[in-house]
C-alpha positions in Angstrom: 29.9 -6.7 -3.8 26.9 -8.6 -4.2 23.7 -6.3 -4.5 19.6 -7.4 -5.1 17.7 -4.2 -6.3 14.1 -4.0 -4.9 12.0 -1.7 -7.1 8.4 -0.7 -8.2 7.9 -3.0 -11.6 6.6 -0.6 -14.5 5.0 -1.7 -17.5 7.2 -3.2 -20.0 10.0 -4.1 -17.7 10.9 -7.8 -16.4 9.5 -8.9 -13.2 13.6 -10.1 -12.8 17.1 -8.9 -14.5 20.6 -8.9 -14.1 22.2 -5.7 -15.1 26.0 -4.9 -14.7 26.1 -7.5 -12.3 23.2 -6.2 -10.0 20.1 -8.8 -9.5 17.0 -6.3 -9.9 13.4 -7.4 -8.6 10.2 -5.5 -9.4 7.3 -5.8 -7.9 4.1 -5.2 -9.3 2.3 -1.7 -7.2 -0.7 -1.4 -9.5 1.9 1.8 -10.9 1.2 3.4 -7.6 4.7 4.4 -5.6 2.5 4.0 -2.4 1.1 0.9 -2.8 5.4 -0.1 -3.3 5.6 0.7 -0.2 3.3 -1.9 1.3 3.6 -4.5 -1.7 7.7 -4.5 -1.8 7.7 -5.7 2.3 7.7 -9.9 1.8 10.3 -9.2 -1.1 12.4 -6.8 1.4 12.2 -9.2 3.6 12.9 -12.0 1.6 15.7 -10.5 0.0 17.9 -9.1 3.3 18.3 -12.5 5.1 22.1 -12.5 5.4 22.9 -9.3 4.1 25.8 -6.9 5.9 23.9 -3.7 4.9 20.1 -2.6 3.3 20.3 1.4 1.7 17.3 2.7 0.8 15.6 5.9 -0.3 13.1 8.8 0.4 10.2 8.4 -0.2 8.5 5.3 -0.6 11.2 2.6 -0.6 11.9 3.7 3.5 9.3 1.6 4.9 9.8 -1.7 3.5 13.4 -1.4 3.9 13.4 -0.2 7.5 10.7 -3.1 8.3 13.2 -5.6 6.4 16.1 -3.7 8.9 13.9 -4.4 11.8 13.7 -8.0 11.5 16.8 -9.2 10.1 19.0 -7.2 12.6 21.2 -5.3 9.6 21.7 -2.0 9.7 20.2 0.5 7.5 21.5 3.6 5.4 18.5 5.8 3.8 19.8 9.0 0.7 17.3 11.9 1.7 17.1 13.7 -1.7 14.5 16.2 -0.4 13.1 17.3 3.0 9.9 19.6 1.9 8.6 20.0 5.3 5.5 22.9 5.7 5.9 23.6 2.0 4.2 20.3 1.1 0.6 22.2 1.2 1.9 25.7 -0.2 2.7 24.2 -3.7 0.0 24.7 -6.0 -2.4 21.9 -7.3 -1.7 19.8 -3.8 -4.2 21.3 -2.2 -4.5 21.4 2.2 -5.0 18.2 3.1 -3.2 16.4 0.5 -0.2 18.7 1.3 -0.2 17.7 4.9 -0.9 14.3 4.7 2.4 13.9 2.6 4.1 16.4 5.2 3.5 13.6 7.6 4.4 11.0 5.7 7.6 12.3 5.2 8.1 13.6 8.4 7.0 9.5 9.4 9.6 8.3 7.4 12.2 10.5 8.3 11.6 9.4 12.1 11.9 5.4 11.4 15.5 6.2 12.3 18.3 4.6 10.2 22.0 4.2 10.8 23.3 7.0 8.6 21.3 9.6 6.9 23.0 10.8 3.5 22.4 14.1 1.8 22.2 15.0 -1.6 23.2 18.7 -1.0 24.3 20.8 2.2 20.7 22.2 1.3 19.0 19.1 2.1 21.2 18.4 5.1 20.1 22.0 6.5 16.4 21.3 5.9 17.1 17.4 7.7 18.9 18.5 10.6 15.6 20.7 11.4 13.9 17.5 12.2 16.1 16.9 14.8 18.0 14.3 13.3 21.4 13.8 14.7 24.0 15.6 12.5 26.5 12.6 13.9 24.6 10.7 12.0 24.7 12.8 8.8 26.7 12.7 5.4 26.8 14.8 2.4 27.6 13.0 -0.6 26.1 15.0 -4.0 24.4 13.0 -7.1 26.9 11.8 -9.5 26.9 12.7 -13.6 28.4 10.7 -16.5 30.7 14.0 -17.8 31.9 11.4 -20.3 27.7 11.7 -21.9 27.4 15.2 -20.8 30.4 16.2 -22.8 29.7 19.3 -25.2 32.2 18.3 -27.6 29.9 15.4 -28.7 26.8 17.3 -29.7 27.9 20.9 -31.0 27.7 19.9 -34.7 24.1 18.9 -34.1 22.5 22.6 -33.0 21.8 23.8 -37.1 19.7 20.0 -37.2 17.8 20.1 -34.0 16.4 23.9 -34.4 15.5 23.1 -38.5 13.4 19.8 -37.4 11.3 22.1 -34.4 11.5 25.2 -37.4 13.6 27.2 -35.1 15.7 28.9 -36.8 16.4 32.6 -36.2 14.5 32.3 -32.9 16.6 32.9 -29.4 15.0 29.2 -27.7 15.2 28.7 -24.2 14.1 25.4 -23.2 12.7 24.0 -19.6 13.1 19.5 -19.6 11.3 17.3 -17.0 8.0 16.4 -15.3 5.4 19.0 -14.4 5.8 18.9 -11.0 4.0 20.6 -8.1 7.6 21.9 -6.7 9.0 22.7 -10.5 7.6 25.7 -10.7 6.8 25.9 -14.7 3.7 27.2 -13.9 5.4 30.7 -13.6 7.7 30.0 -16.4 4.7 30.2 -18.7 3.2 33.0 -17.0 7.0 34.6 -17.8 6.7 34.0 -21.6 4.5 37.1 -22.5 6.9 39.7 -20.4 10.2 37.6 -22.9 7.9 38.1 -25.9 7.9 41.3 -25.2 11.8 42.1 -24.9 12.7 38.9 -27.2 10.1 39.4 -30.1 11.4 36.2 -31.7 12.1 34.0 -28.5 10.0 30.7 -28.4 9.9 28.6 -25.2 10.6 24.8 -26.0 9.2 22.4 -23.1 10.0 18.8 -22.7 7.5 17.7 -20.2 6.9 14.4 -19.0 3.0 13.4 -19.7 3.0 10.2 -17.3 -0.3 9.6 -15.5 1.2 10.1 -12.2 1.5 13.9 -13.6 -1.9 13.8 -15.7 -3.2 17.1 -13.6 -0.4 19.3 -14.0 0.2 18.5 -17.5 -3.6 18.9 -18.3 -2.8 22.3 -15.9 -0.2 23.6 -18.1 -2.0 23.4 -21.2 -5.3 25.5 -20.2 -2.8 27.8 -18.6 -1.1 27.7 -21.8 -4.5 28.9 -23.4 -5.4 31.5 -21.0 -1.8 33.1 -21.8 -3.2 33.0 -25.4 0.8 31.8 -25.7 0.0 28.5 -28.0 2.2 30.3 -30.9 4.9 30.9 -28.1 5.6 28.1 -26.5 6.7 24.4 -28.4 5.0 21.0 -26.7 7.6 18.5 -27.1 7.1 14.7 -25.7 10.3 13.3 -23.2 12.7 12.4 -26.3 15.5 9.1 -25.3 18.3 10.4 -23.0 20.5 9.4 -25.7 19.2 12.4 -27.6 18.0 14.9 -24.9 22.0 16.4 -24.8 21.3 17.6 -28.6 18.2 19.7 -27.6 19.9 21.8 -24.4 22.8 22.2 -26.8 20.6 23.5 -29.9 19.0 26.0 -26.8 20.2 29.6 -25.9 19.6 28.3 -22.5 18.0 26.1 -20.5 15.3 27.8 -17.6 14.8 25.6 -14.0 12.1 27.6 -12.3 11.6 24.9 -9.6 10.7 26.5 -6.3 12.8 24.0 -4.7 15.5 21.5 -5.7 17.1 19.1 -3.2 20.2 18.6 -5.9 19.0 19.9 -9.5 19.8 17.6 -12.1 18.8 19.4 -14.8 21.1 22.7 -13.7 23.9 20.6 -13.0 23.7 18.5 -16.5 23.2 22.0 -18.4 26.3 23.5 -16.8 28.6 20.3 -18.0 26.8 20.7 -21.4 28.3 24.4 -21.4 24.4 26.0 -22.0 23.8 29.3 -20.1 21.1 28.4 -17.7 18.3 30.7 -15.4 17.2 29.4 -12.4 15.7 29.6 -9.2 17.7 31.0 -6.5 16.9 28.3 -3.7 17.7 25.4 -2.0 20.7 23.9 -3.6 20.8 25.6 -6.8 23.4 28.5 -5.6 25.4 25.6 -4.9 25.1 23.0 -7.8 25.3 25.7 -10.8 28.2 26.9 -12.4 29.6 27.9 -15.4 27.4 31.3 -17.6 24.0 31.5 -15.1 21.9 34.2 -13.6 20.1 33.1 -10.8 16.2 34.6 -10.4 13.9 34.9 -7.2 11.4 31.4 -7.0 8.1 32.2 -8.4 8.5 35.6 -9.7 7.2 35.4 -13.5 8.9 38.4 -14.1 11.8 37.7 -12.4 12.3 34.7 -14.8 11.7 37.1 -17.4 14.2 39.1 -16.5 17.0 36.3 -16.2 16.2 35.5 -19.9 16.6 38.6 -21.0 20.1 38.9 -19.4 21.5 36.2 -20.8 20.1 37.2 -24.0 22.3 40.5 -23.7 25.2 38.0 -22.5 24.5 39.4 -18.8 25.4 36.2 -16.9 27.8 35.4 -14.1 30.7 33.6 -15.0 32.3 30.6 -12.8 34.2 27.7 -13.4 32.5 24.5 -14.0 31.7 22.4 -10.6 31.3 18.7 -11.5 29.8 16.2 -9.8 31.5 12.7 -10.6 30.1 9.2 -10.5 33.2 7.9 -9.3 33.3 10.4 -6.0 29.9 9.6 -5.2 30.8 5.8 -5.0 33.8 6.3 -3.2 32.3 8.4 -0.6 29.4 5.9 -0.1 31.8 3.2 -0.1 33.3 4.9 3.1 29.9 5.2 5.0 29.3 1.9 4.1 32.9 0.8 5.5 32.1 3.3 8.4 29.1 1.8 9.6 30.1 -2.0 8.9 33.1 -1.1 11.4 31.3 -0.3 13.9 28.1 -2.6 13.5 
């Protein structure tokens, strides 16, 4: 296969690369994922003459792509990792308008119609078929993992060295990784670390959370909430660390917490369960159906709820289940198919 990579160009990456084989454009968006999706068009464009097949993605890669679609005459496959619909303006920090400005957007996008729809989850199928988009035209195919990286066996001797550089020894440390996001729901995770100080005395929160500008508000959020919780002594800042070395810190965790109030996949449950870590999470959207493995699952947005998860796998009170994994190698089989699929009858 022969495949050119349109993306938004960040700072310090070439403006062109070859990378396994796979010719990779960026364009320059003044680091804004909107202005992509005006500023990627010509390249689109440019790029699709000739081509059997253009695949694209929610959110802002749709509209260049479906324009490049339009004109060349080649049909178009779009992954829908998320369909937020009304909850867009009930997520804190978006604020009315801002939430229903980006509920239109997406519901725009969704609506440019495209040649096969692909799910990340049966969750986000559900909340896609809602729109009234054709389930004929629907496919479920879930986010793949390298299990060869997210293999336990290569970080367990590493736990004693991780928890004696962050002074964490002795402590029970459960540990939330990722961006502040408006639908991740940490907010209630801190307001959760009082009610664990209370039942763990000698718990400590570790957070790994993104402070890119794009999330300069809700970071800046988090620390005065942080303050008003007077939990500063409770709670461990930690800067995004390599993903070469992110496996070593969920394995040097008594478990890993994903409060998000919704997940369209949930990378971060589904990368804790291969690494074997007991994980508390949200029970929403596609979590009940991605996690696996030692897990208690806790109502969205309920600080003591979260609380109470904690606790139970602190008293070894989790359900047990058999590992689900999520390979690589299925996922590119399976869009291999719809590509096959759509290409026959084109």
């Amino acid at each position: 296969h022969e495949v050119n990579l349109v993306t938004h160009r960040m700072k310090g990456t070439l403006k062109y690369e070859e990378l396994g084989g796979v010719k990779i454009h960026r364009v320059s968006s003044i680091h804004s994922r909107y202005i992509f999706s005006f500023s990627a068009i010509l390249k689109a464009i440019k790029l699709s003459k000739g081509v059997d097949l253009i695949h694209t993605t929610t959110y802002n890669a749709a509209l260049p792509a479906k324009i490049a679609s339009f004109l060349r005459g080649a049909p178009i496959v779009i992954t829908v990792h998320e369909v937020l619909g009304n909850n867009w303006s009930k997520f804190g920090g978006m604020g009315y308008v801002n939430g229903k400005f980006h509920q239109l957007f997406e519901y725009l996008i969704l609506k440019l119609r495209y040649d096969r729809y692909v799910c990340v989850s049966n969750s986000t199928q559900r909340d896609l078929l809602r729109t009234n988009v054709s389930k004929e035209k629907c496919s479920v195919v879930y986010n793949g993992l390298d299990y060869d990286f997210w293999n336990p066996q290569r970080y367990k001797k590493d736990k004693p060295k991780i928890r004696k550089i962050l002074n964490l020894e002795g402590k029970f440390v459960y540990l939330y990784y990722g961006r502040p996001g408006i639908s991740k729901g940490l907010e209630f995770l801190l307001m959760a670390v009082p009610l664990i100080k209370e039942k763990i005395p000698n718990s400590k929160l570790l957070a790994i959370v993104s402070k890119d500008n794009a999330y300069a508000k809700q970071y800046n959020n988090m620390l005065h909430l942080i303050k008003k919780l007077n939990i500063e002594q409770d709670v461990i800042l930690k800067n995004p660390v390599p993903r070469d070395d992110l496996p070593y810190f969920l394995k040097a965790s008594d478990c890993v917490v994903v409060p998000s109030l919704t997940e369209g996949f949930g990378f971060n449950v589904a990368e804790s369960c291969a690494l074997g870590v007991p994980v508390v999470a949200s029970n929403t959207h596609s979590i009940p159906e991605v996690i696996s493995g030692k897990f208690v699952l806790v109502e969205p947005g309920s600080p003591k709820s979260i609380a109470d998860g904690v606790v139970a796998i602190r008293e070894r009170k989790w359900n047990l289940t058999p590992i689900i994994k999520f390979t690589q190698r299925d996922a590119v089989q399976k869009y291999l198919q719809i590509y096959q699929d759509i290409l026959r009858n084109d």
